[in-house]
N, C-alpha and C positions, 0 to 999 in steps of 0.2 A: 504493500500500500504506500508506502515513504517512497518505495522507488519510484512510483506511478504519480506520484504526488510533483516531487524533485523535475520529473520528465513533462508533465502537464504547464511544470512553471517556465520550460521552456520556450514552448510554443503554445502558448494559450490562444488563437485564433484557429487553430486547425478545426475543431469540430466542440459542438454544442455541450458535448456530453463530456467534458472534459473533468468538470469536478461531480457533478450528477454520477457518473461511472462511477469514480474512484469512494463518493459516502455510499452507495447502492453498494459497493461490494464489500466498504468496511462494517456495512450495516449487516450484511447478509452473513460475513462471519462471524459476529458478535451473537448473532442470535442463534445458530449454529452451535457457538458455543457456550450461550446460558443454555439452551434445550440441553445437550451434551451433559452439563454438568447437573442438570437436574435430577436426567433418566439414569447417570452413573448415581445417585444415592439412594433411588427409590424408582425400580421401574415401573409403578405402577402409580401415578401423581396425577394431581389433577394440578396446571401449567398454565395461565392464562385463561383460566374458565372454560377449558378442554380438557379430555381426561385423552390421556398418551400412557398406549404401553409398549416396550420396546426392547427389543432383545438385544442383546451385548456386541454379538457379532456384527449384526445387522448394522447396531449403529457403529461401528467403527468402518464399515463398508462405505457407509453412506457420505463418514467423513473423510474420510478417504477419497471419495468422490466428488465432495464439495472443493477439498483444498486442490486435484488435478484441474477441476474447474477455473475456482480460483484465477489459480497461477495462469492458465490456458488463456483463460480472459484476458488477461492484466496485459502477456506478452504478446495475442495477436491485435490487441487495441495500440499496444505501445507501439507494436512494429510499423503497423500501419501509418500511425501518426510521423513517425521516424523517415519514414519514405516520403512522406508530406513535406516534409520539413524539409530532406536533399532533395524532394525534386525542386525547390525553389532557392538554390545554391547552385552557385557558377561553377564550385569547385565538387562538387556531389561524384566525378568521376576517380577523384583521390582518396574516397571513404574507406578506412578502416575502421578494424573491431574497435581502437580506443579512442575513435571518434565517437559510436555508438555506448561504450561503457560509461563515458563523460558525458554523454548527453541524457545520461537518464540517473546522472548523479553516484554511480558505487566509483569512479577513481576523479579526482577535479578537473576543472574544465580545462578544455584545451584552450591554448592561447596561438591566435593563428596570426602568422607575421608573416606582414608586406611582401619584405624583401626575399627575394630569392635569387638564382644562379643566373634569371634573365631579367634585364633592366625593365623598369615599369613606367609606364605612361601616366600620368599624375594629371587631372586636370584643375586648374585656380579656382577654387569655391569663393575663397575674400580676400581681401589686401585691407590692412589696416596702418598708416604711418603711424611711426611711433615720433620723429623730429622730420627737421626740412628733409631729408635724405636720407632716411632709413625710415623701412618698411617690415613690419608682420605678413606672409605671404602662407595662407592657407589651402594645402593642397588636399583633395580626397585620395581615400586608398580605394585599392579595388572591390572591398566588401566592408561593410560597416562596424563589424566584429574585430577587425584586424588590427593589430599594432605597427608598426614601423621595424622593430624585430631590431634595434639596437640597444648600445650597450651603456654606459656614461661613459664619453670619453671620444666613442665613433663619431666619426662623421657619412656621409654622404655625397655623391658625387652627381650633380646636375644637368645635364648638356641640352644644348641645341644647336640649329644650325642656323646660323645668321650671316648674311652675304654669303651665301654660298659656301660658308664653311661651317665647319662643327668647331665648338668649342666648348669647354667643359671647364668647370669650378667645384672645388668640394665645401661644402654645407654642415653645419651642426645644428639640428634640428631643434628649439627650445621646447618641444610639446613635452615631451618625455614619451617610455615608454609606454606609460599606461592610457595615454590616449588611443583609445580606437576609432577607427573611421577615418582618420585624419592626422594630418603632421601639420606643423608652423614652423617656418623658418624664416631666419631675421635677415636679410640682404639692405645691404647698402649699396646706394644709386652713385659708382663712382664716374668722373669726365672726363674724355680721354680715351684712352686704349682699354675699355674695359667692354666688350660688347655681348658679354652677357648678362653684368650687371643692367644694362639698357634693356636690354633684349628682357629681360624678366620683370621689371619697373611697365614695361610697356604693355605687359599680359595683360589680358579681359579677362572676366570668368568663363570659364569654359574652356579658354585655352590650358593645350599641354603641356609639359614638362618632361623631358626622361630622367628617371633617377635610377640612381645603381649603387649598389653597396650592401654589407655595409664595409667602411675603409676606415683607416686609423692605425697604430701602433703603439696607442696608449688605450687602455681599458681599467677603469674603476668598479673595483670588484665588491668597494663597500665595507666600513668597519678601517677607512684609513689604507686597503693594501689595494695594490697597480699591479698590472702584469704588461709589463714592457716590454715591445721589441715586435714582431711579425711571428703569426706562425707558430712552429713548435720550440721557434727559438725565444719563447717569450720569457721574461728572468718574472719573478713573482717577488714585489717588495713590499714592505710595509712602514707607515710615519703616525704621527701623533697628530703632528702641525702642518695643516695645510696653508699655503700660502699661495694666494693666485692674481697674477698680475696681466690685468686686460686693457688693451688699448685697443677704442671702440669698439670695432662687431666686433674683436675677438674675444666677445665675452663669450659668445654663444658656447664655447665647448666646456669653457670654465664652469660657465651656470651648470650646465647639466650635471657635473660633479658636485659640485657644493647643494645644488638641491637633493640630490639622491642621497648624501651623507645627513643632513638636514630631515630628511625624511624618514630615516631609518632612526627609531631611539635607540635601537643599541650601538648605534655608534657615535661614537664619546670622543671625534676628532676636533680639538679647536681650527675652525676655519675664519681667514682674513679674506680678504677680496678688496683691493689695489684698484679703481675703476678710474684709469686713464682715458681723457679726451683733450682735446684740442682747446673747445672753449664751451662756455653753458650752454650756446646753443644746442652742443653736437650730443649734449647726454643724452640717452633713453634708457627705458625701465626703470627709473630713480625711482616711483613710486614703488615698485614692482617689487626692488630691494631693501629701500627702507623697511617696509612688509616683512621682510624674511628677517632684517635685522633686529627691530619690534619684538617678532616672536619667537626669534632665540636667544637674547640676550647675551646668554651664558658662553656658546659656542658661537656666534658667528660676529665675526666683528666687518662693519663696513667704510672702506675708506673713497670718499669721492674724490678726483684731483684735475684741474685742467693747465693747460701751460701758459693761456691767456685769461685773465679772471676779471668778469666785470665788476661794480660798485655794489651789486647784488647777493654775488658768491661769497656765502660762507663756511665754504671746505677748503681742503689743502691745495694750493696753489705750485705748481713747478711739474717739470717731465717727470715719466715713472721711473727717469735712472738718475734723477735727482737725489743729493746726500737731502734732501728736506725727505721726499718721499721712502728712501731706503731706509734711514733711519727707524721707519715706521715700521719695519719688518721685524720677526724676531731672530734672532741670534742661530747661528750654525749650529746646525746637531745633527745629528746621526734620524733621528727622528724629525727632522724637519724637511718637506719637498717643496719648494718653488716651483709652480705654475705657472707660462707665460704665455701667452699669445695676443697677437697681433702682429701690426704692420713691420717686416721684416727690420730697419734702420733700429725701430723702437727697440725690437728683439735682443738685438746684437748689443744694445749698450745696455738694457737692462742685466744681461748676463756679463757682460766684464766688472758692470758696478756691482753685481752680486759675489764674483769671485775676487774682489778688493774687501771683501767684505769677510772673506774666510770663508762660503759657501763653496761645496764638493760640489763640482761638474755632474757627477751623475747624481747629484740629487735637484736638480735644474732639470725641468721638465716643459721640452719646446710644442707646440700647439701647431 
């Protein structure tokens, strides 16, 4: 009955008789077994203002009979419903048993993700800017149930073809995993030789996208530890102190880490987040982050900074390989990993100020 129950609450539009079936047949063993337990103490009783008499074997026959019924029921109503259900699934020709064991609740639900071995076609459902030049870009997946099927850490690879060429950019998605139906990713509209960032500013809804992945060579396993490197040659490490240093979009891969560690209570990593930009125009998510900072006090600390500060700004002022903004970091350890990404120039000098700093190279983690 719980199985039939669990399986109803899947597809509750298939058929009329969904919960009607499942009390009609809890009702019918219930009664089943008060009679049962009557006639085992006295076979010869008078039972709801009837008089029942019934021999021992008989009725174990008959319960015998009820519970192959039962069961008979339960499974050809379930199957049935089950075959309703794949036939209105694009993917119904990849059915296995522990698609069918999950869907009727004895092993948990399966989690069916995006990505796979062939690139996918994604088309624009909304765009949302977040400043003059950077944009929210909401893509659908190809079934409503699905995830994006990445990791914290991965990214994603883009492409189109514009002017007659193909060109491709990799992407960090901010939805996270558990969104289904859909991804969000944060692109900025650059000038110049950037003709995909145009080329995706310029999308309508309904246009396509190829996306492929997933890609990366950092992965956040959660609880503080990374597994670095490609492949089977990944080294698996682990820090206390996260430190993550983002110069504009490239906060996108940062977030997804510090939310996922953020999100898990048993992990007990103090996380910084360093959020370099140009000027107050160019911030976004400030709301976003404040928010997270609010409501973790204890673990996450937030630092805003830009390199040109109006009369208005009152966060830290200077580049993010500034001794003003470096100093803000905590101290070398064995247990501390630095985070960076962004625009390559920004890169390269926030890591020489980091290793003037007595920060290990391999604990320096490039985005």
């Amino acid at each position: 009955y719980q199985i039939h129950l669990n399986f109803i609450a899947r597809c509750p539009n298939y058929s009329i008789l969904n919960y009607h079936f499942s009390y009609f047949l809890l009702c019918g063993v219930v009664v089943v077994r008060v009679i049962g337990n009557v006639a085992m103490q006295d076979s010869s009783k008078y039972y709801l203002g009837m008089f029942v008499q019934f021999d021992e074997d008989e009725l174990y026959r008959c319960l015998k009979l009820a519970a192959v019924g039962a069961i008979g029921a339960v499974t050809i109503h379930t199957a049935y419903k089950f075959y309703l259900y794949q036939r209105d699934r694009d993917d119904r020709a990849n059915l296995r048993w522990r698609d069918f064991f999950a869907f009727i609740g004895l092993i948990p639900p399966l989690i069916r993700t995006a990505l796979s071995s062939a690139p996918l076609s994604l088309p624009l459902d909304s765009k949302h800017p977040l400043n003059h030049n950077v944009t929210r870009f909401r893509f659908t997946l190809p079934q409503p149930d699905q995830v994006m099927g990445l990791r914290p850490g991965q990214h994603v690879a883009l492409a189109a073809t514009v002017g007659g060429k193909r060109v491709v950019r990799m992407y960090s998605p901010v939805s996270g995993n558990e969104a289904r139906g859909y991804v969000d990713v944060i692109i900025k509209r650059y000038e110049g030789d950037h003709a995909l960032s145009k080329h995706i500013h310029a999308m309508k809804e309904g246009d396509k996208i190829e996306c492929d992945g997933p890609r990366g060579h950092i992965v956040y396993k959660g609880r503080g530890t990374f597994l670095i490197g490609r492949s089977k040659k990944r080294e698996k490490r682990s820090f206390h102190y996260l430190t993550a240093i983002a110069g504009g979009s490239g906060i996108t891969p940062l977030l997804q880490i510090l939310k996922s560690s953020l999100e898990d209570f048993s992990d007990c990593c103090s996380l910084h987040l360093v959020f370099a930009n140009s000027m107050e125009k160019d911030v976004f998510l400030k709301d976003d982050l404040d928010l997270l900072a609010e409501a973790h006090p204890t673990r996450f600390r937030l630092t805003c900074t830009v390199s040109k500060a109006g009369d208005g700004w009152r966060h830290c002022v200077g580049r993010p390989d500034s001794a003003e903004v470096l100093k803000l970091i905590p101290r070398a350890s064995e247990d501390h990993v630095v985070m960076i990404c962004g625009p390559n120039p920004m890169v390269k000098a926030v890591v020489n100020g980091l290793k003037g700093m007595g920060h290990d190279e391999k604990n320096v983690l490039v985005f």
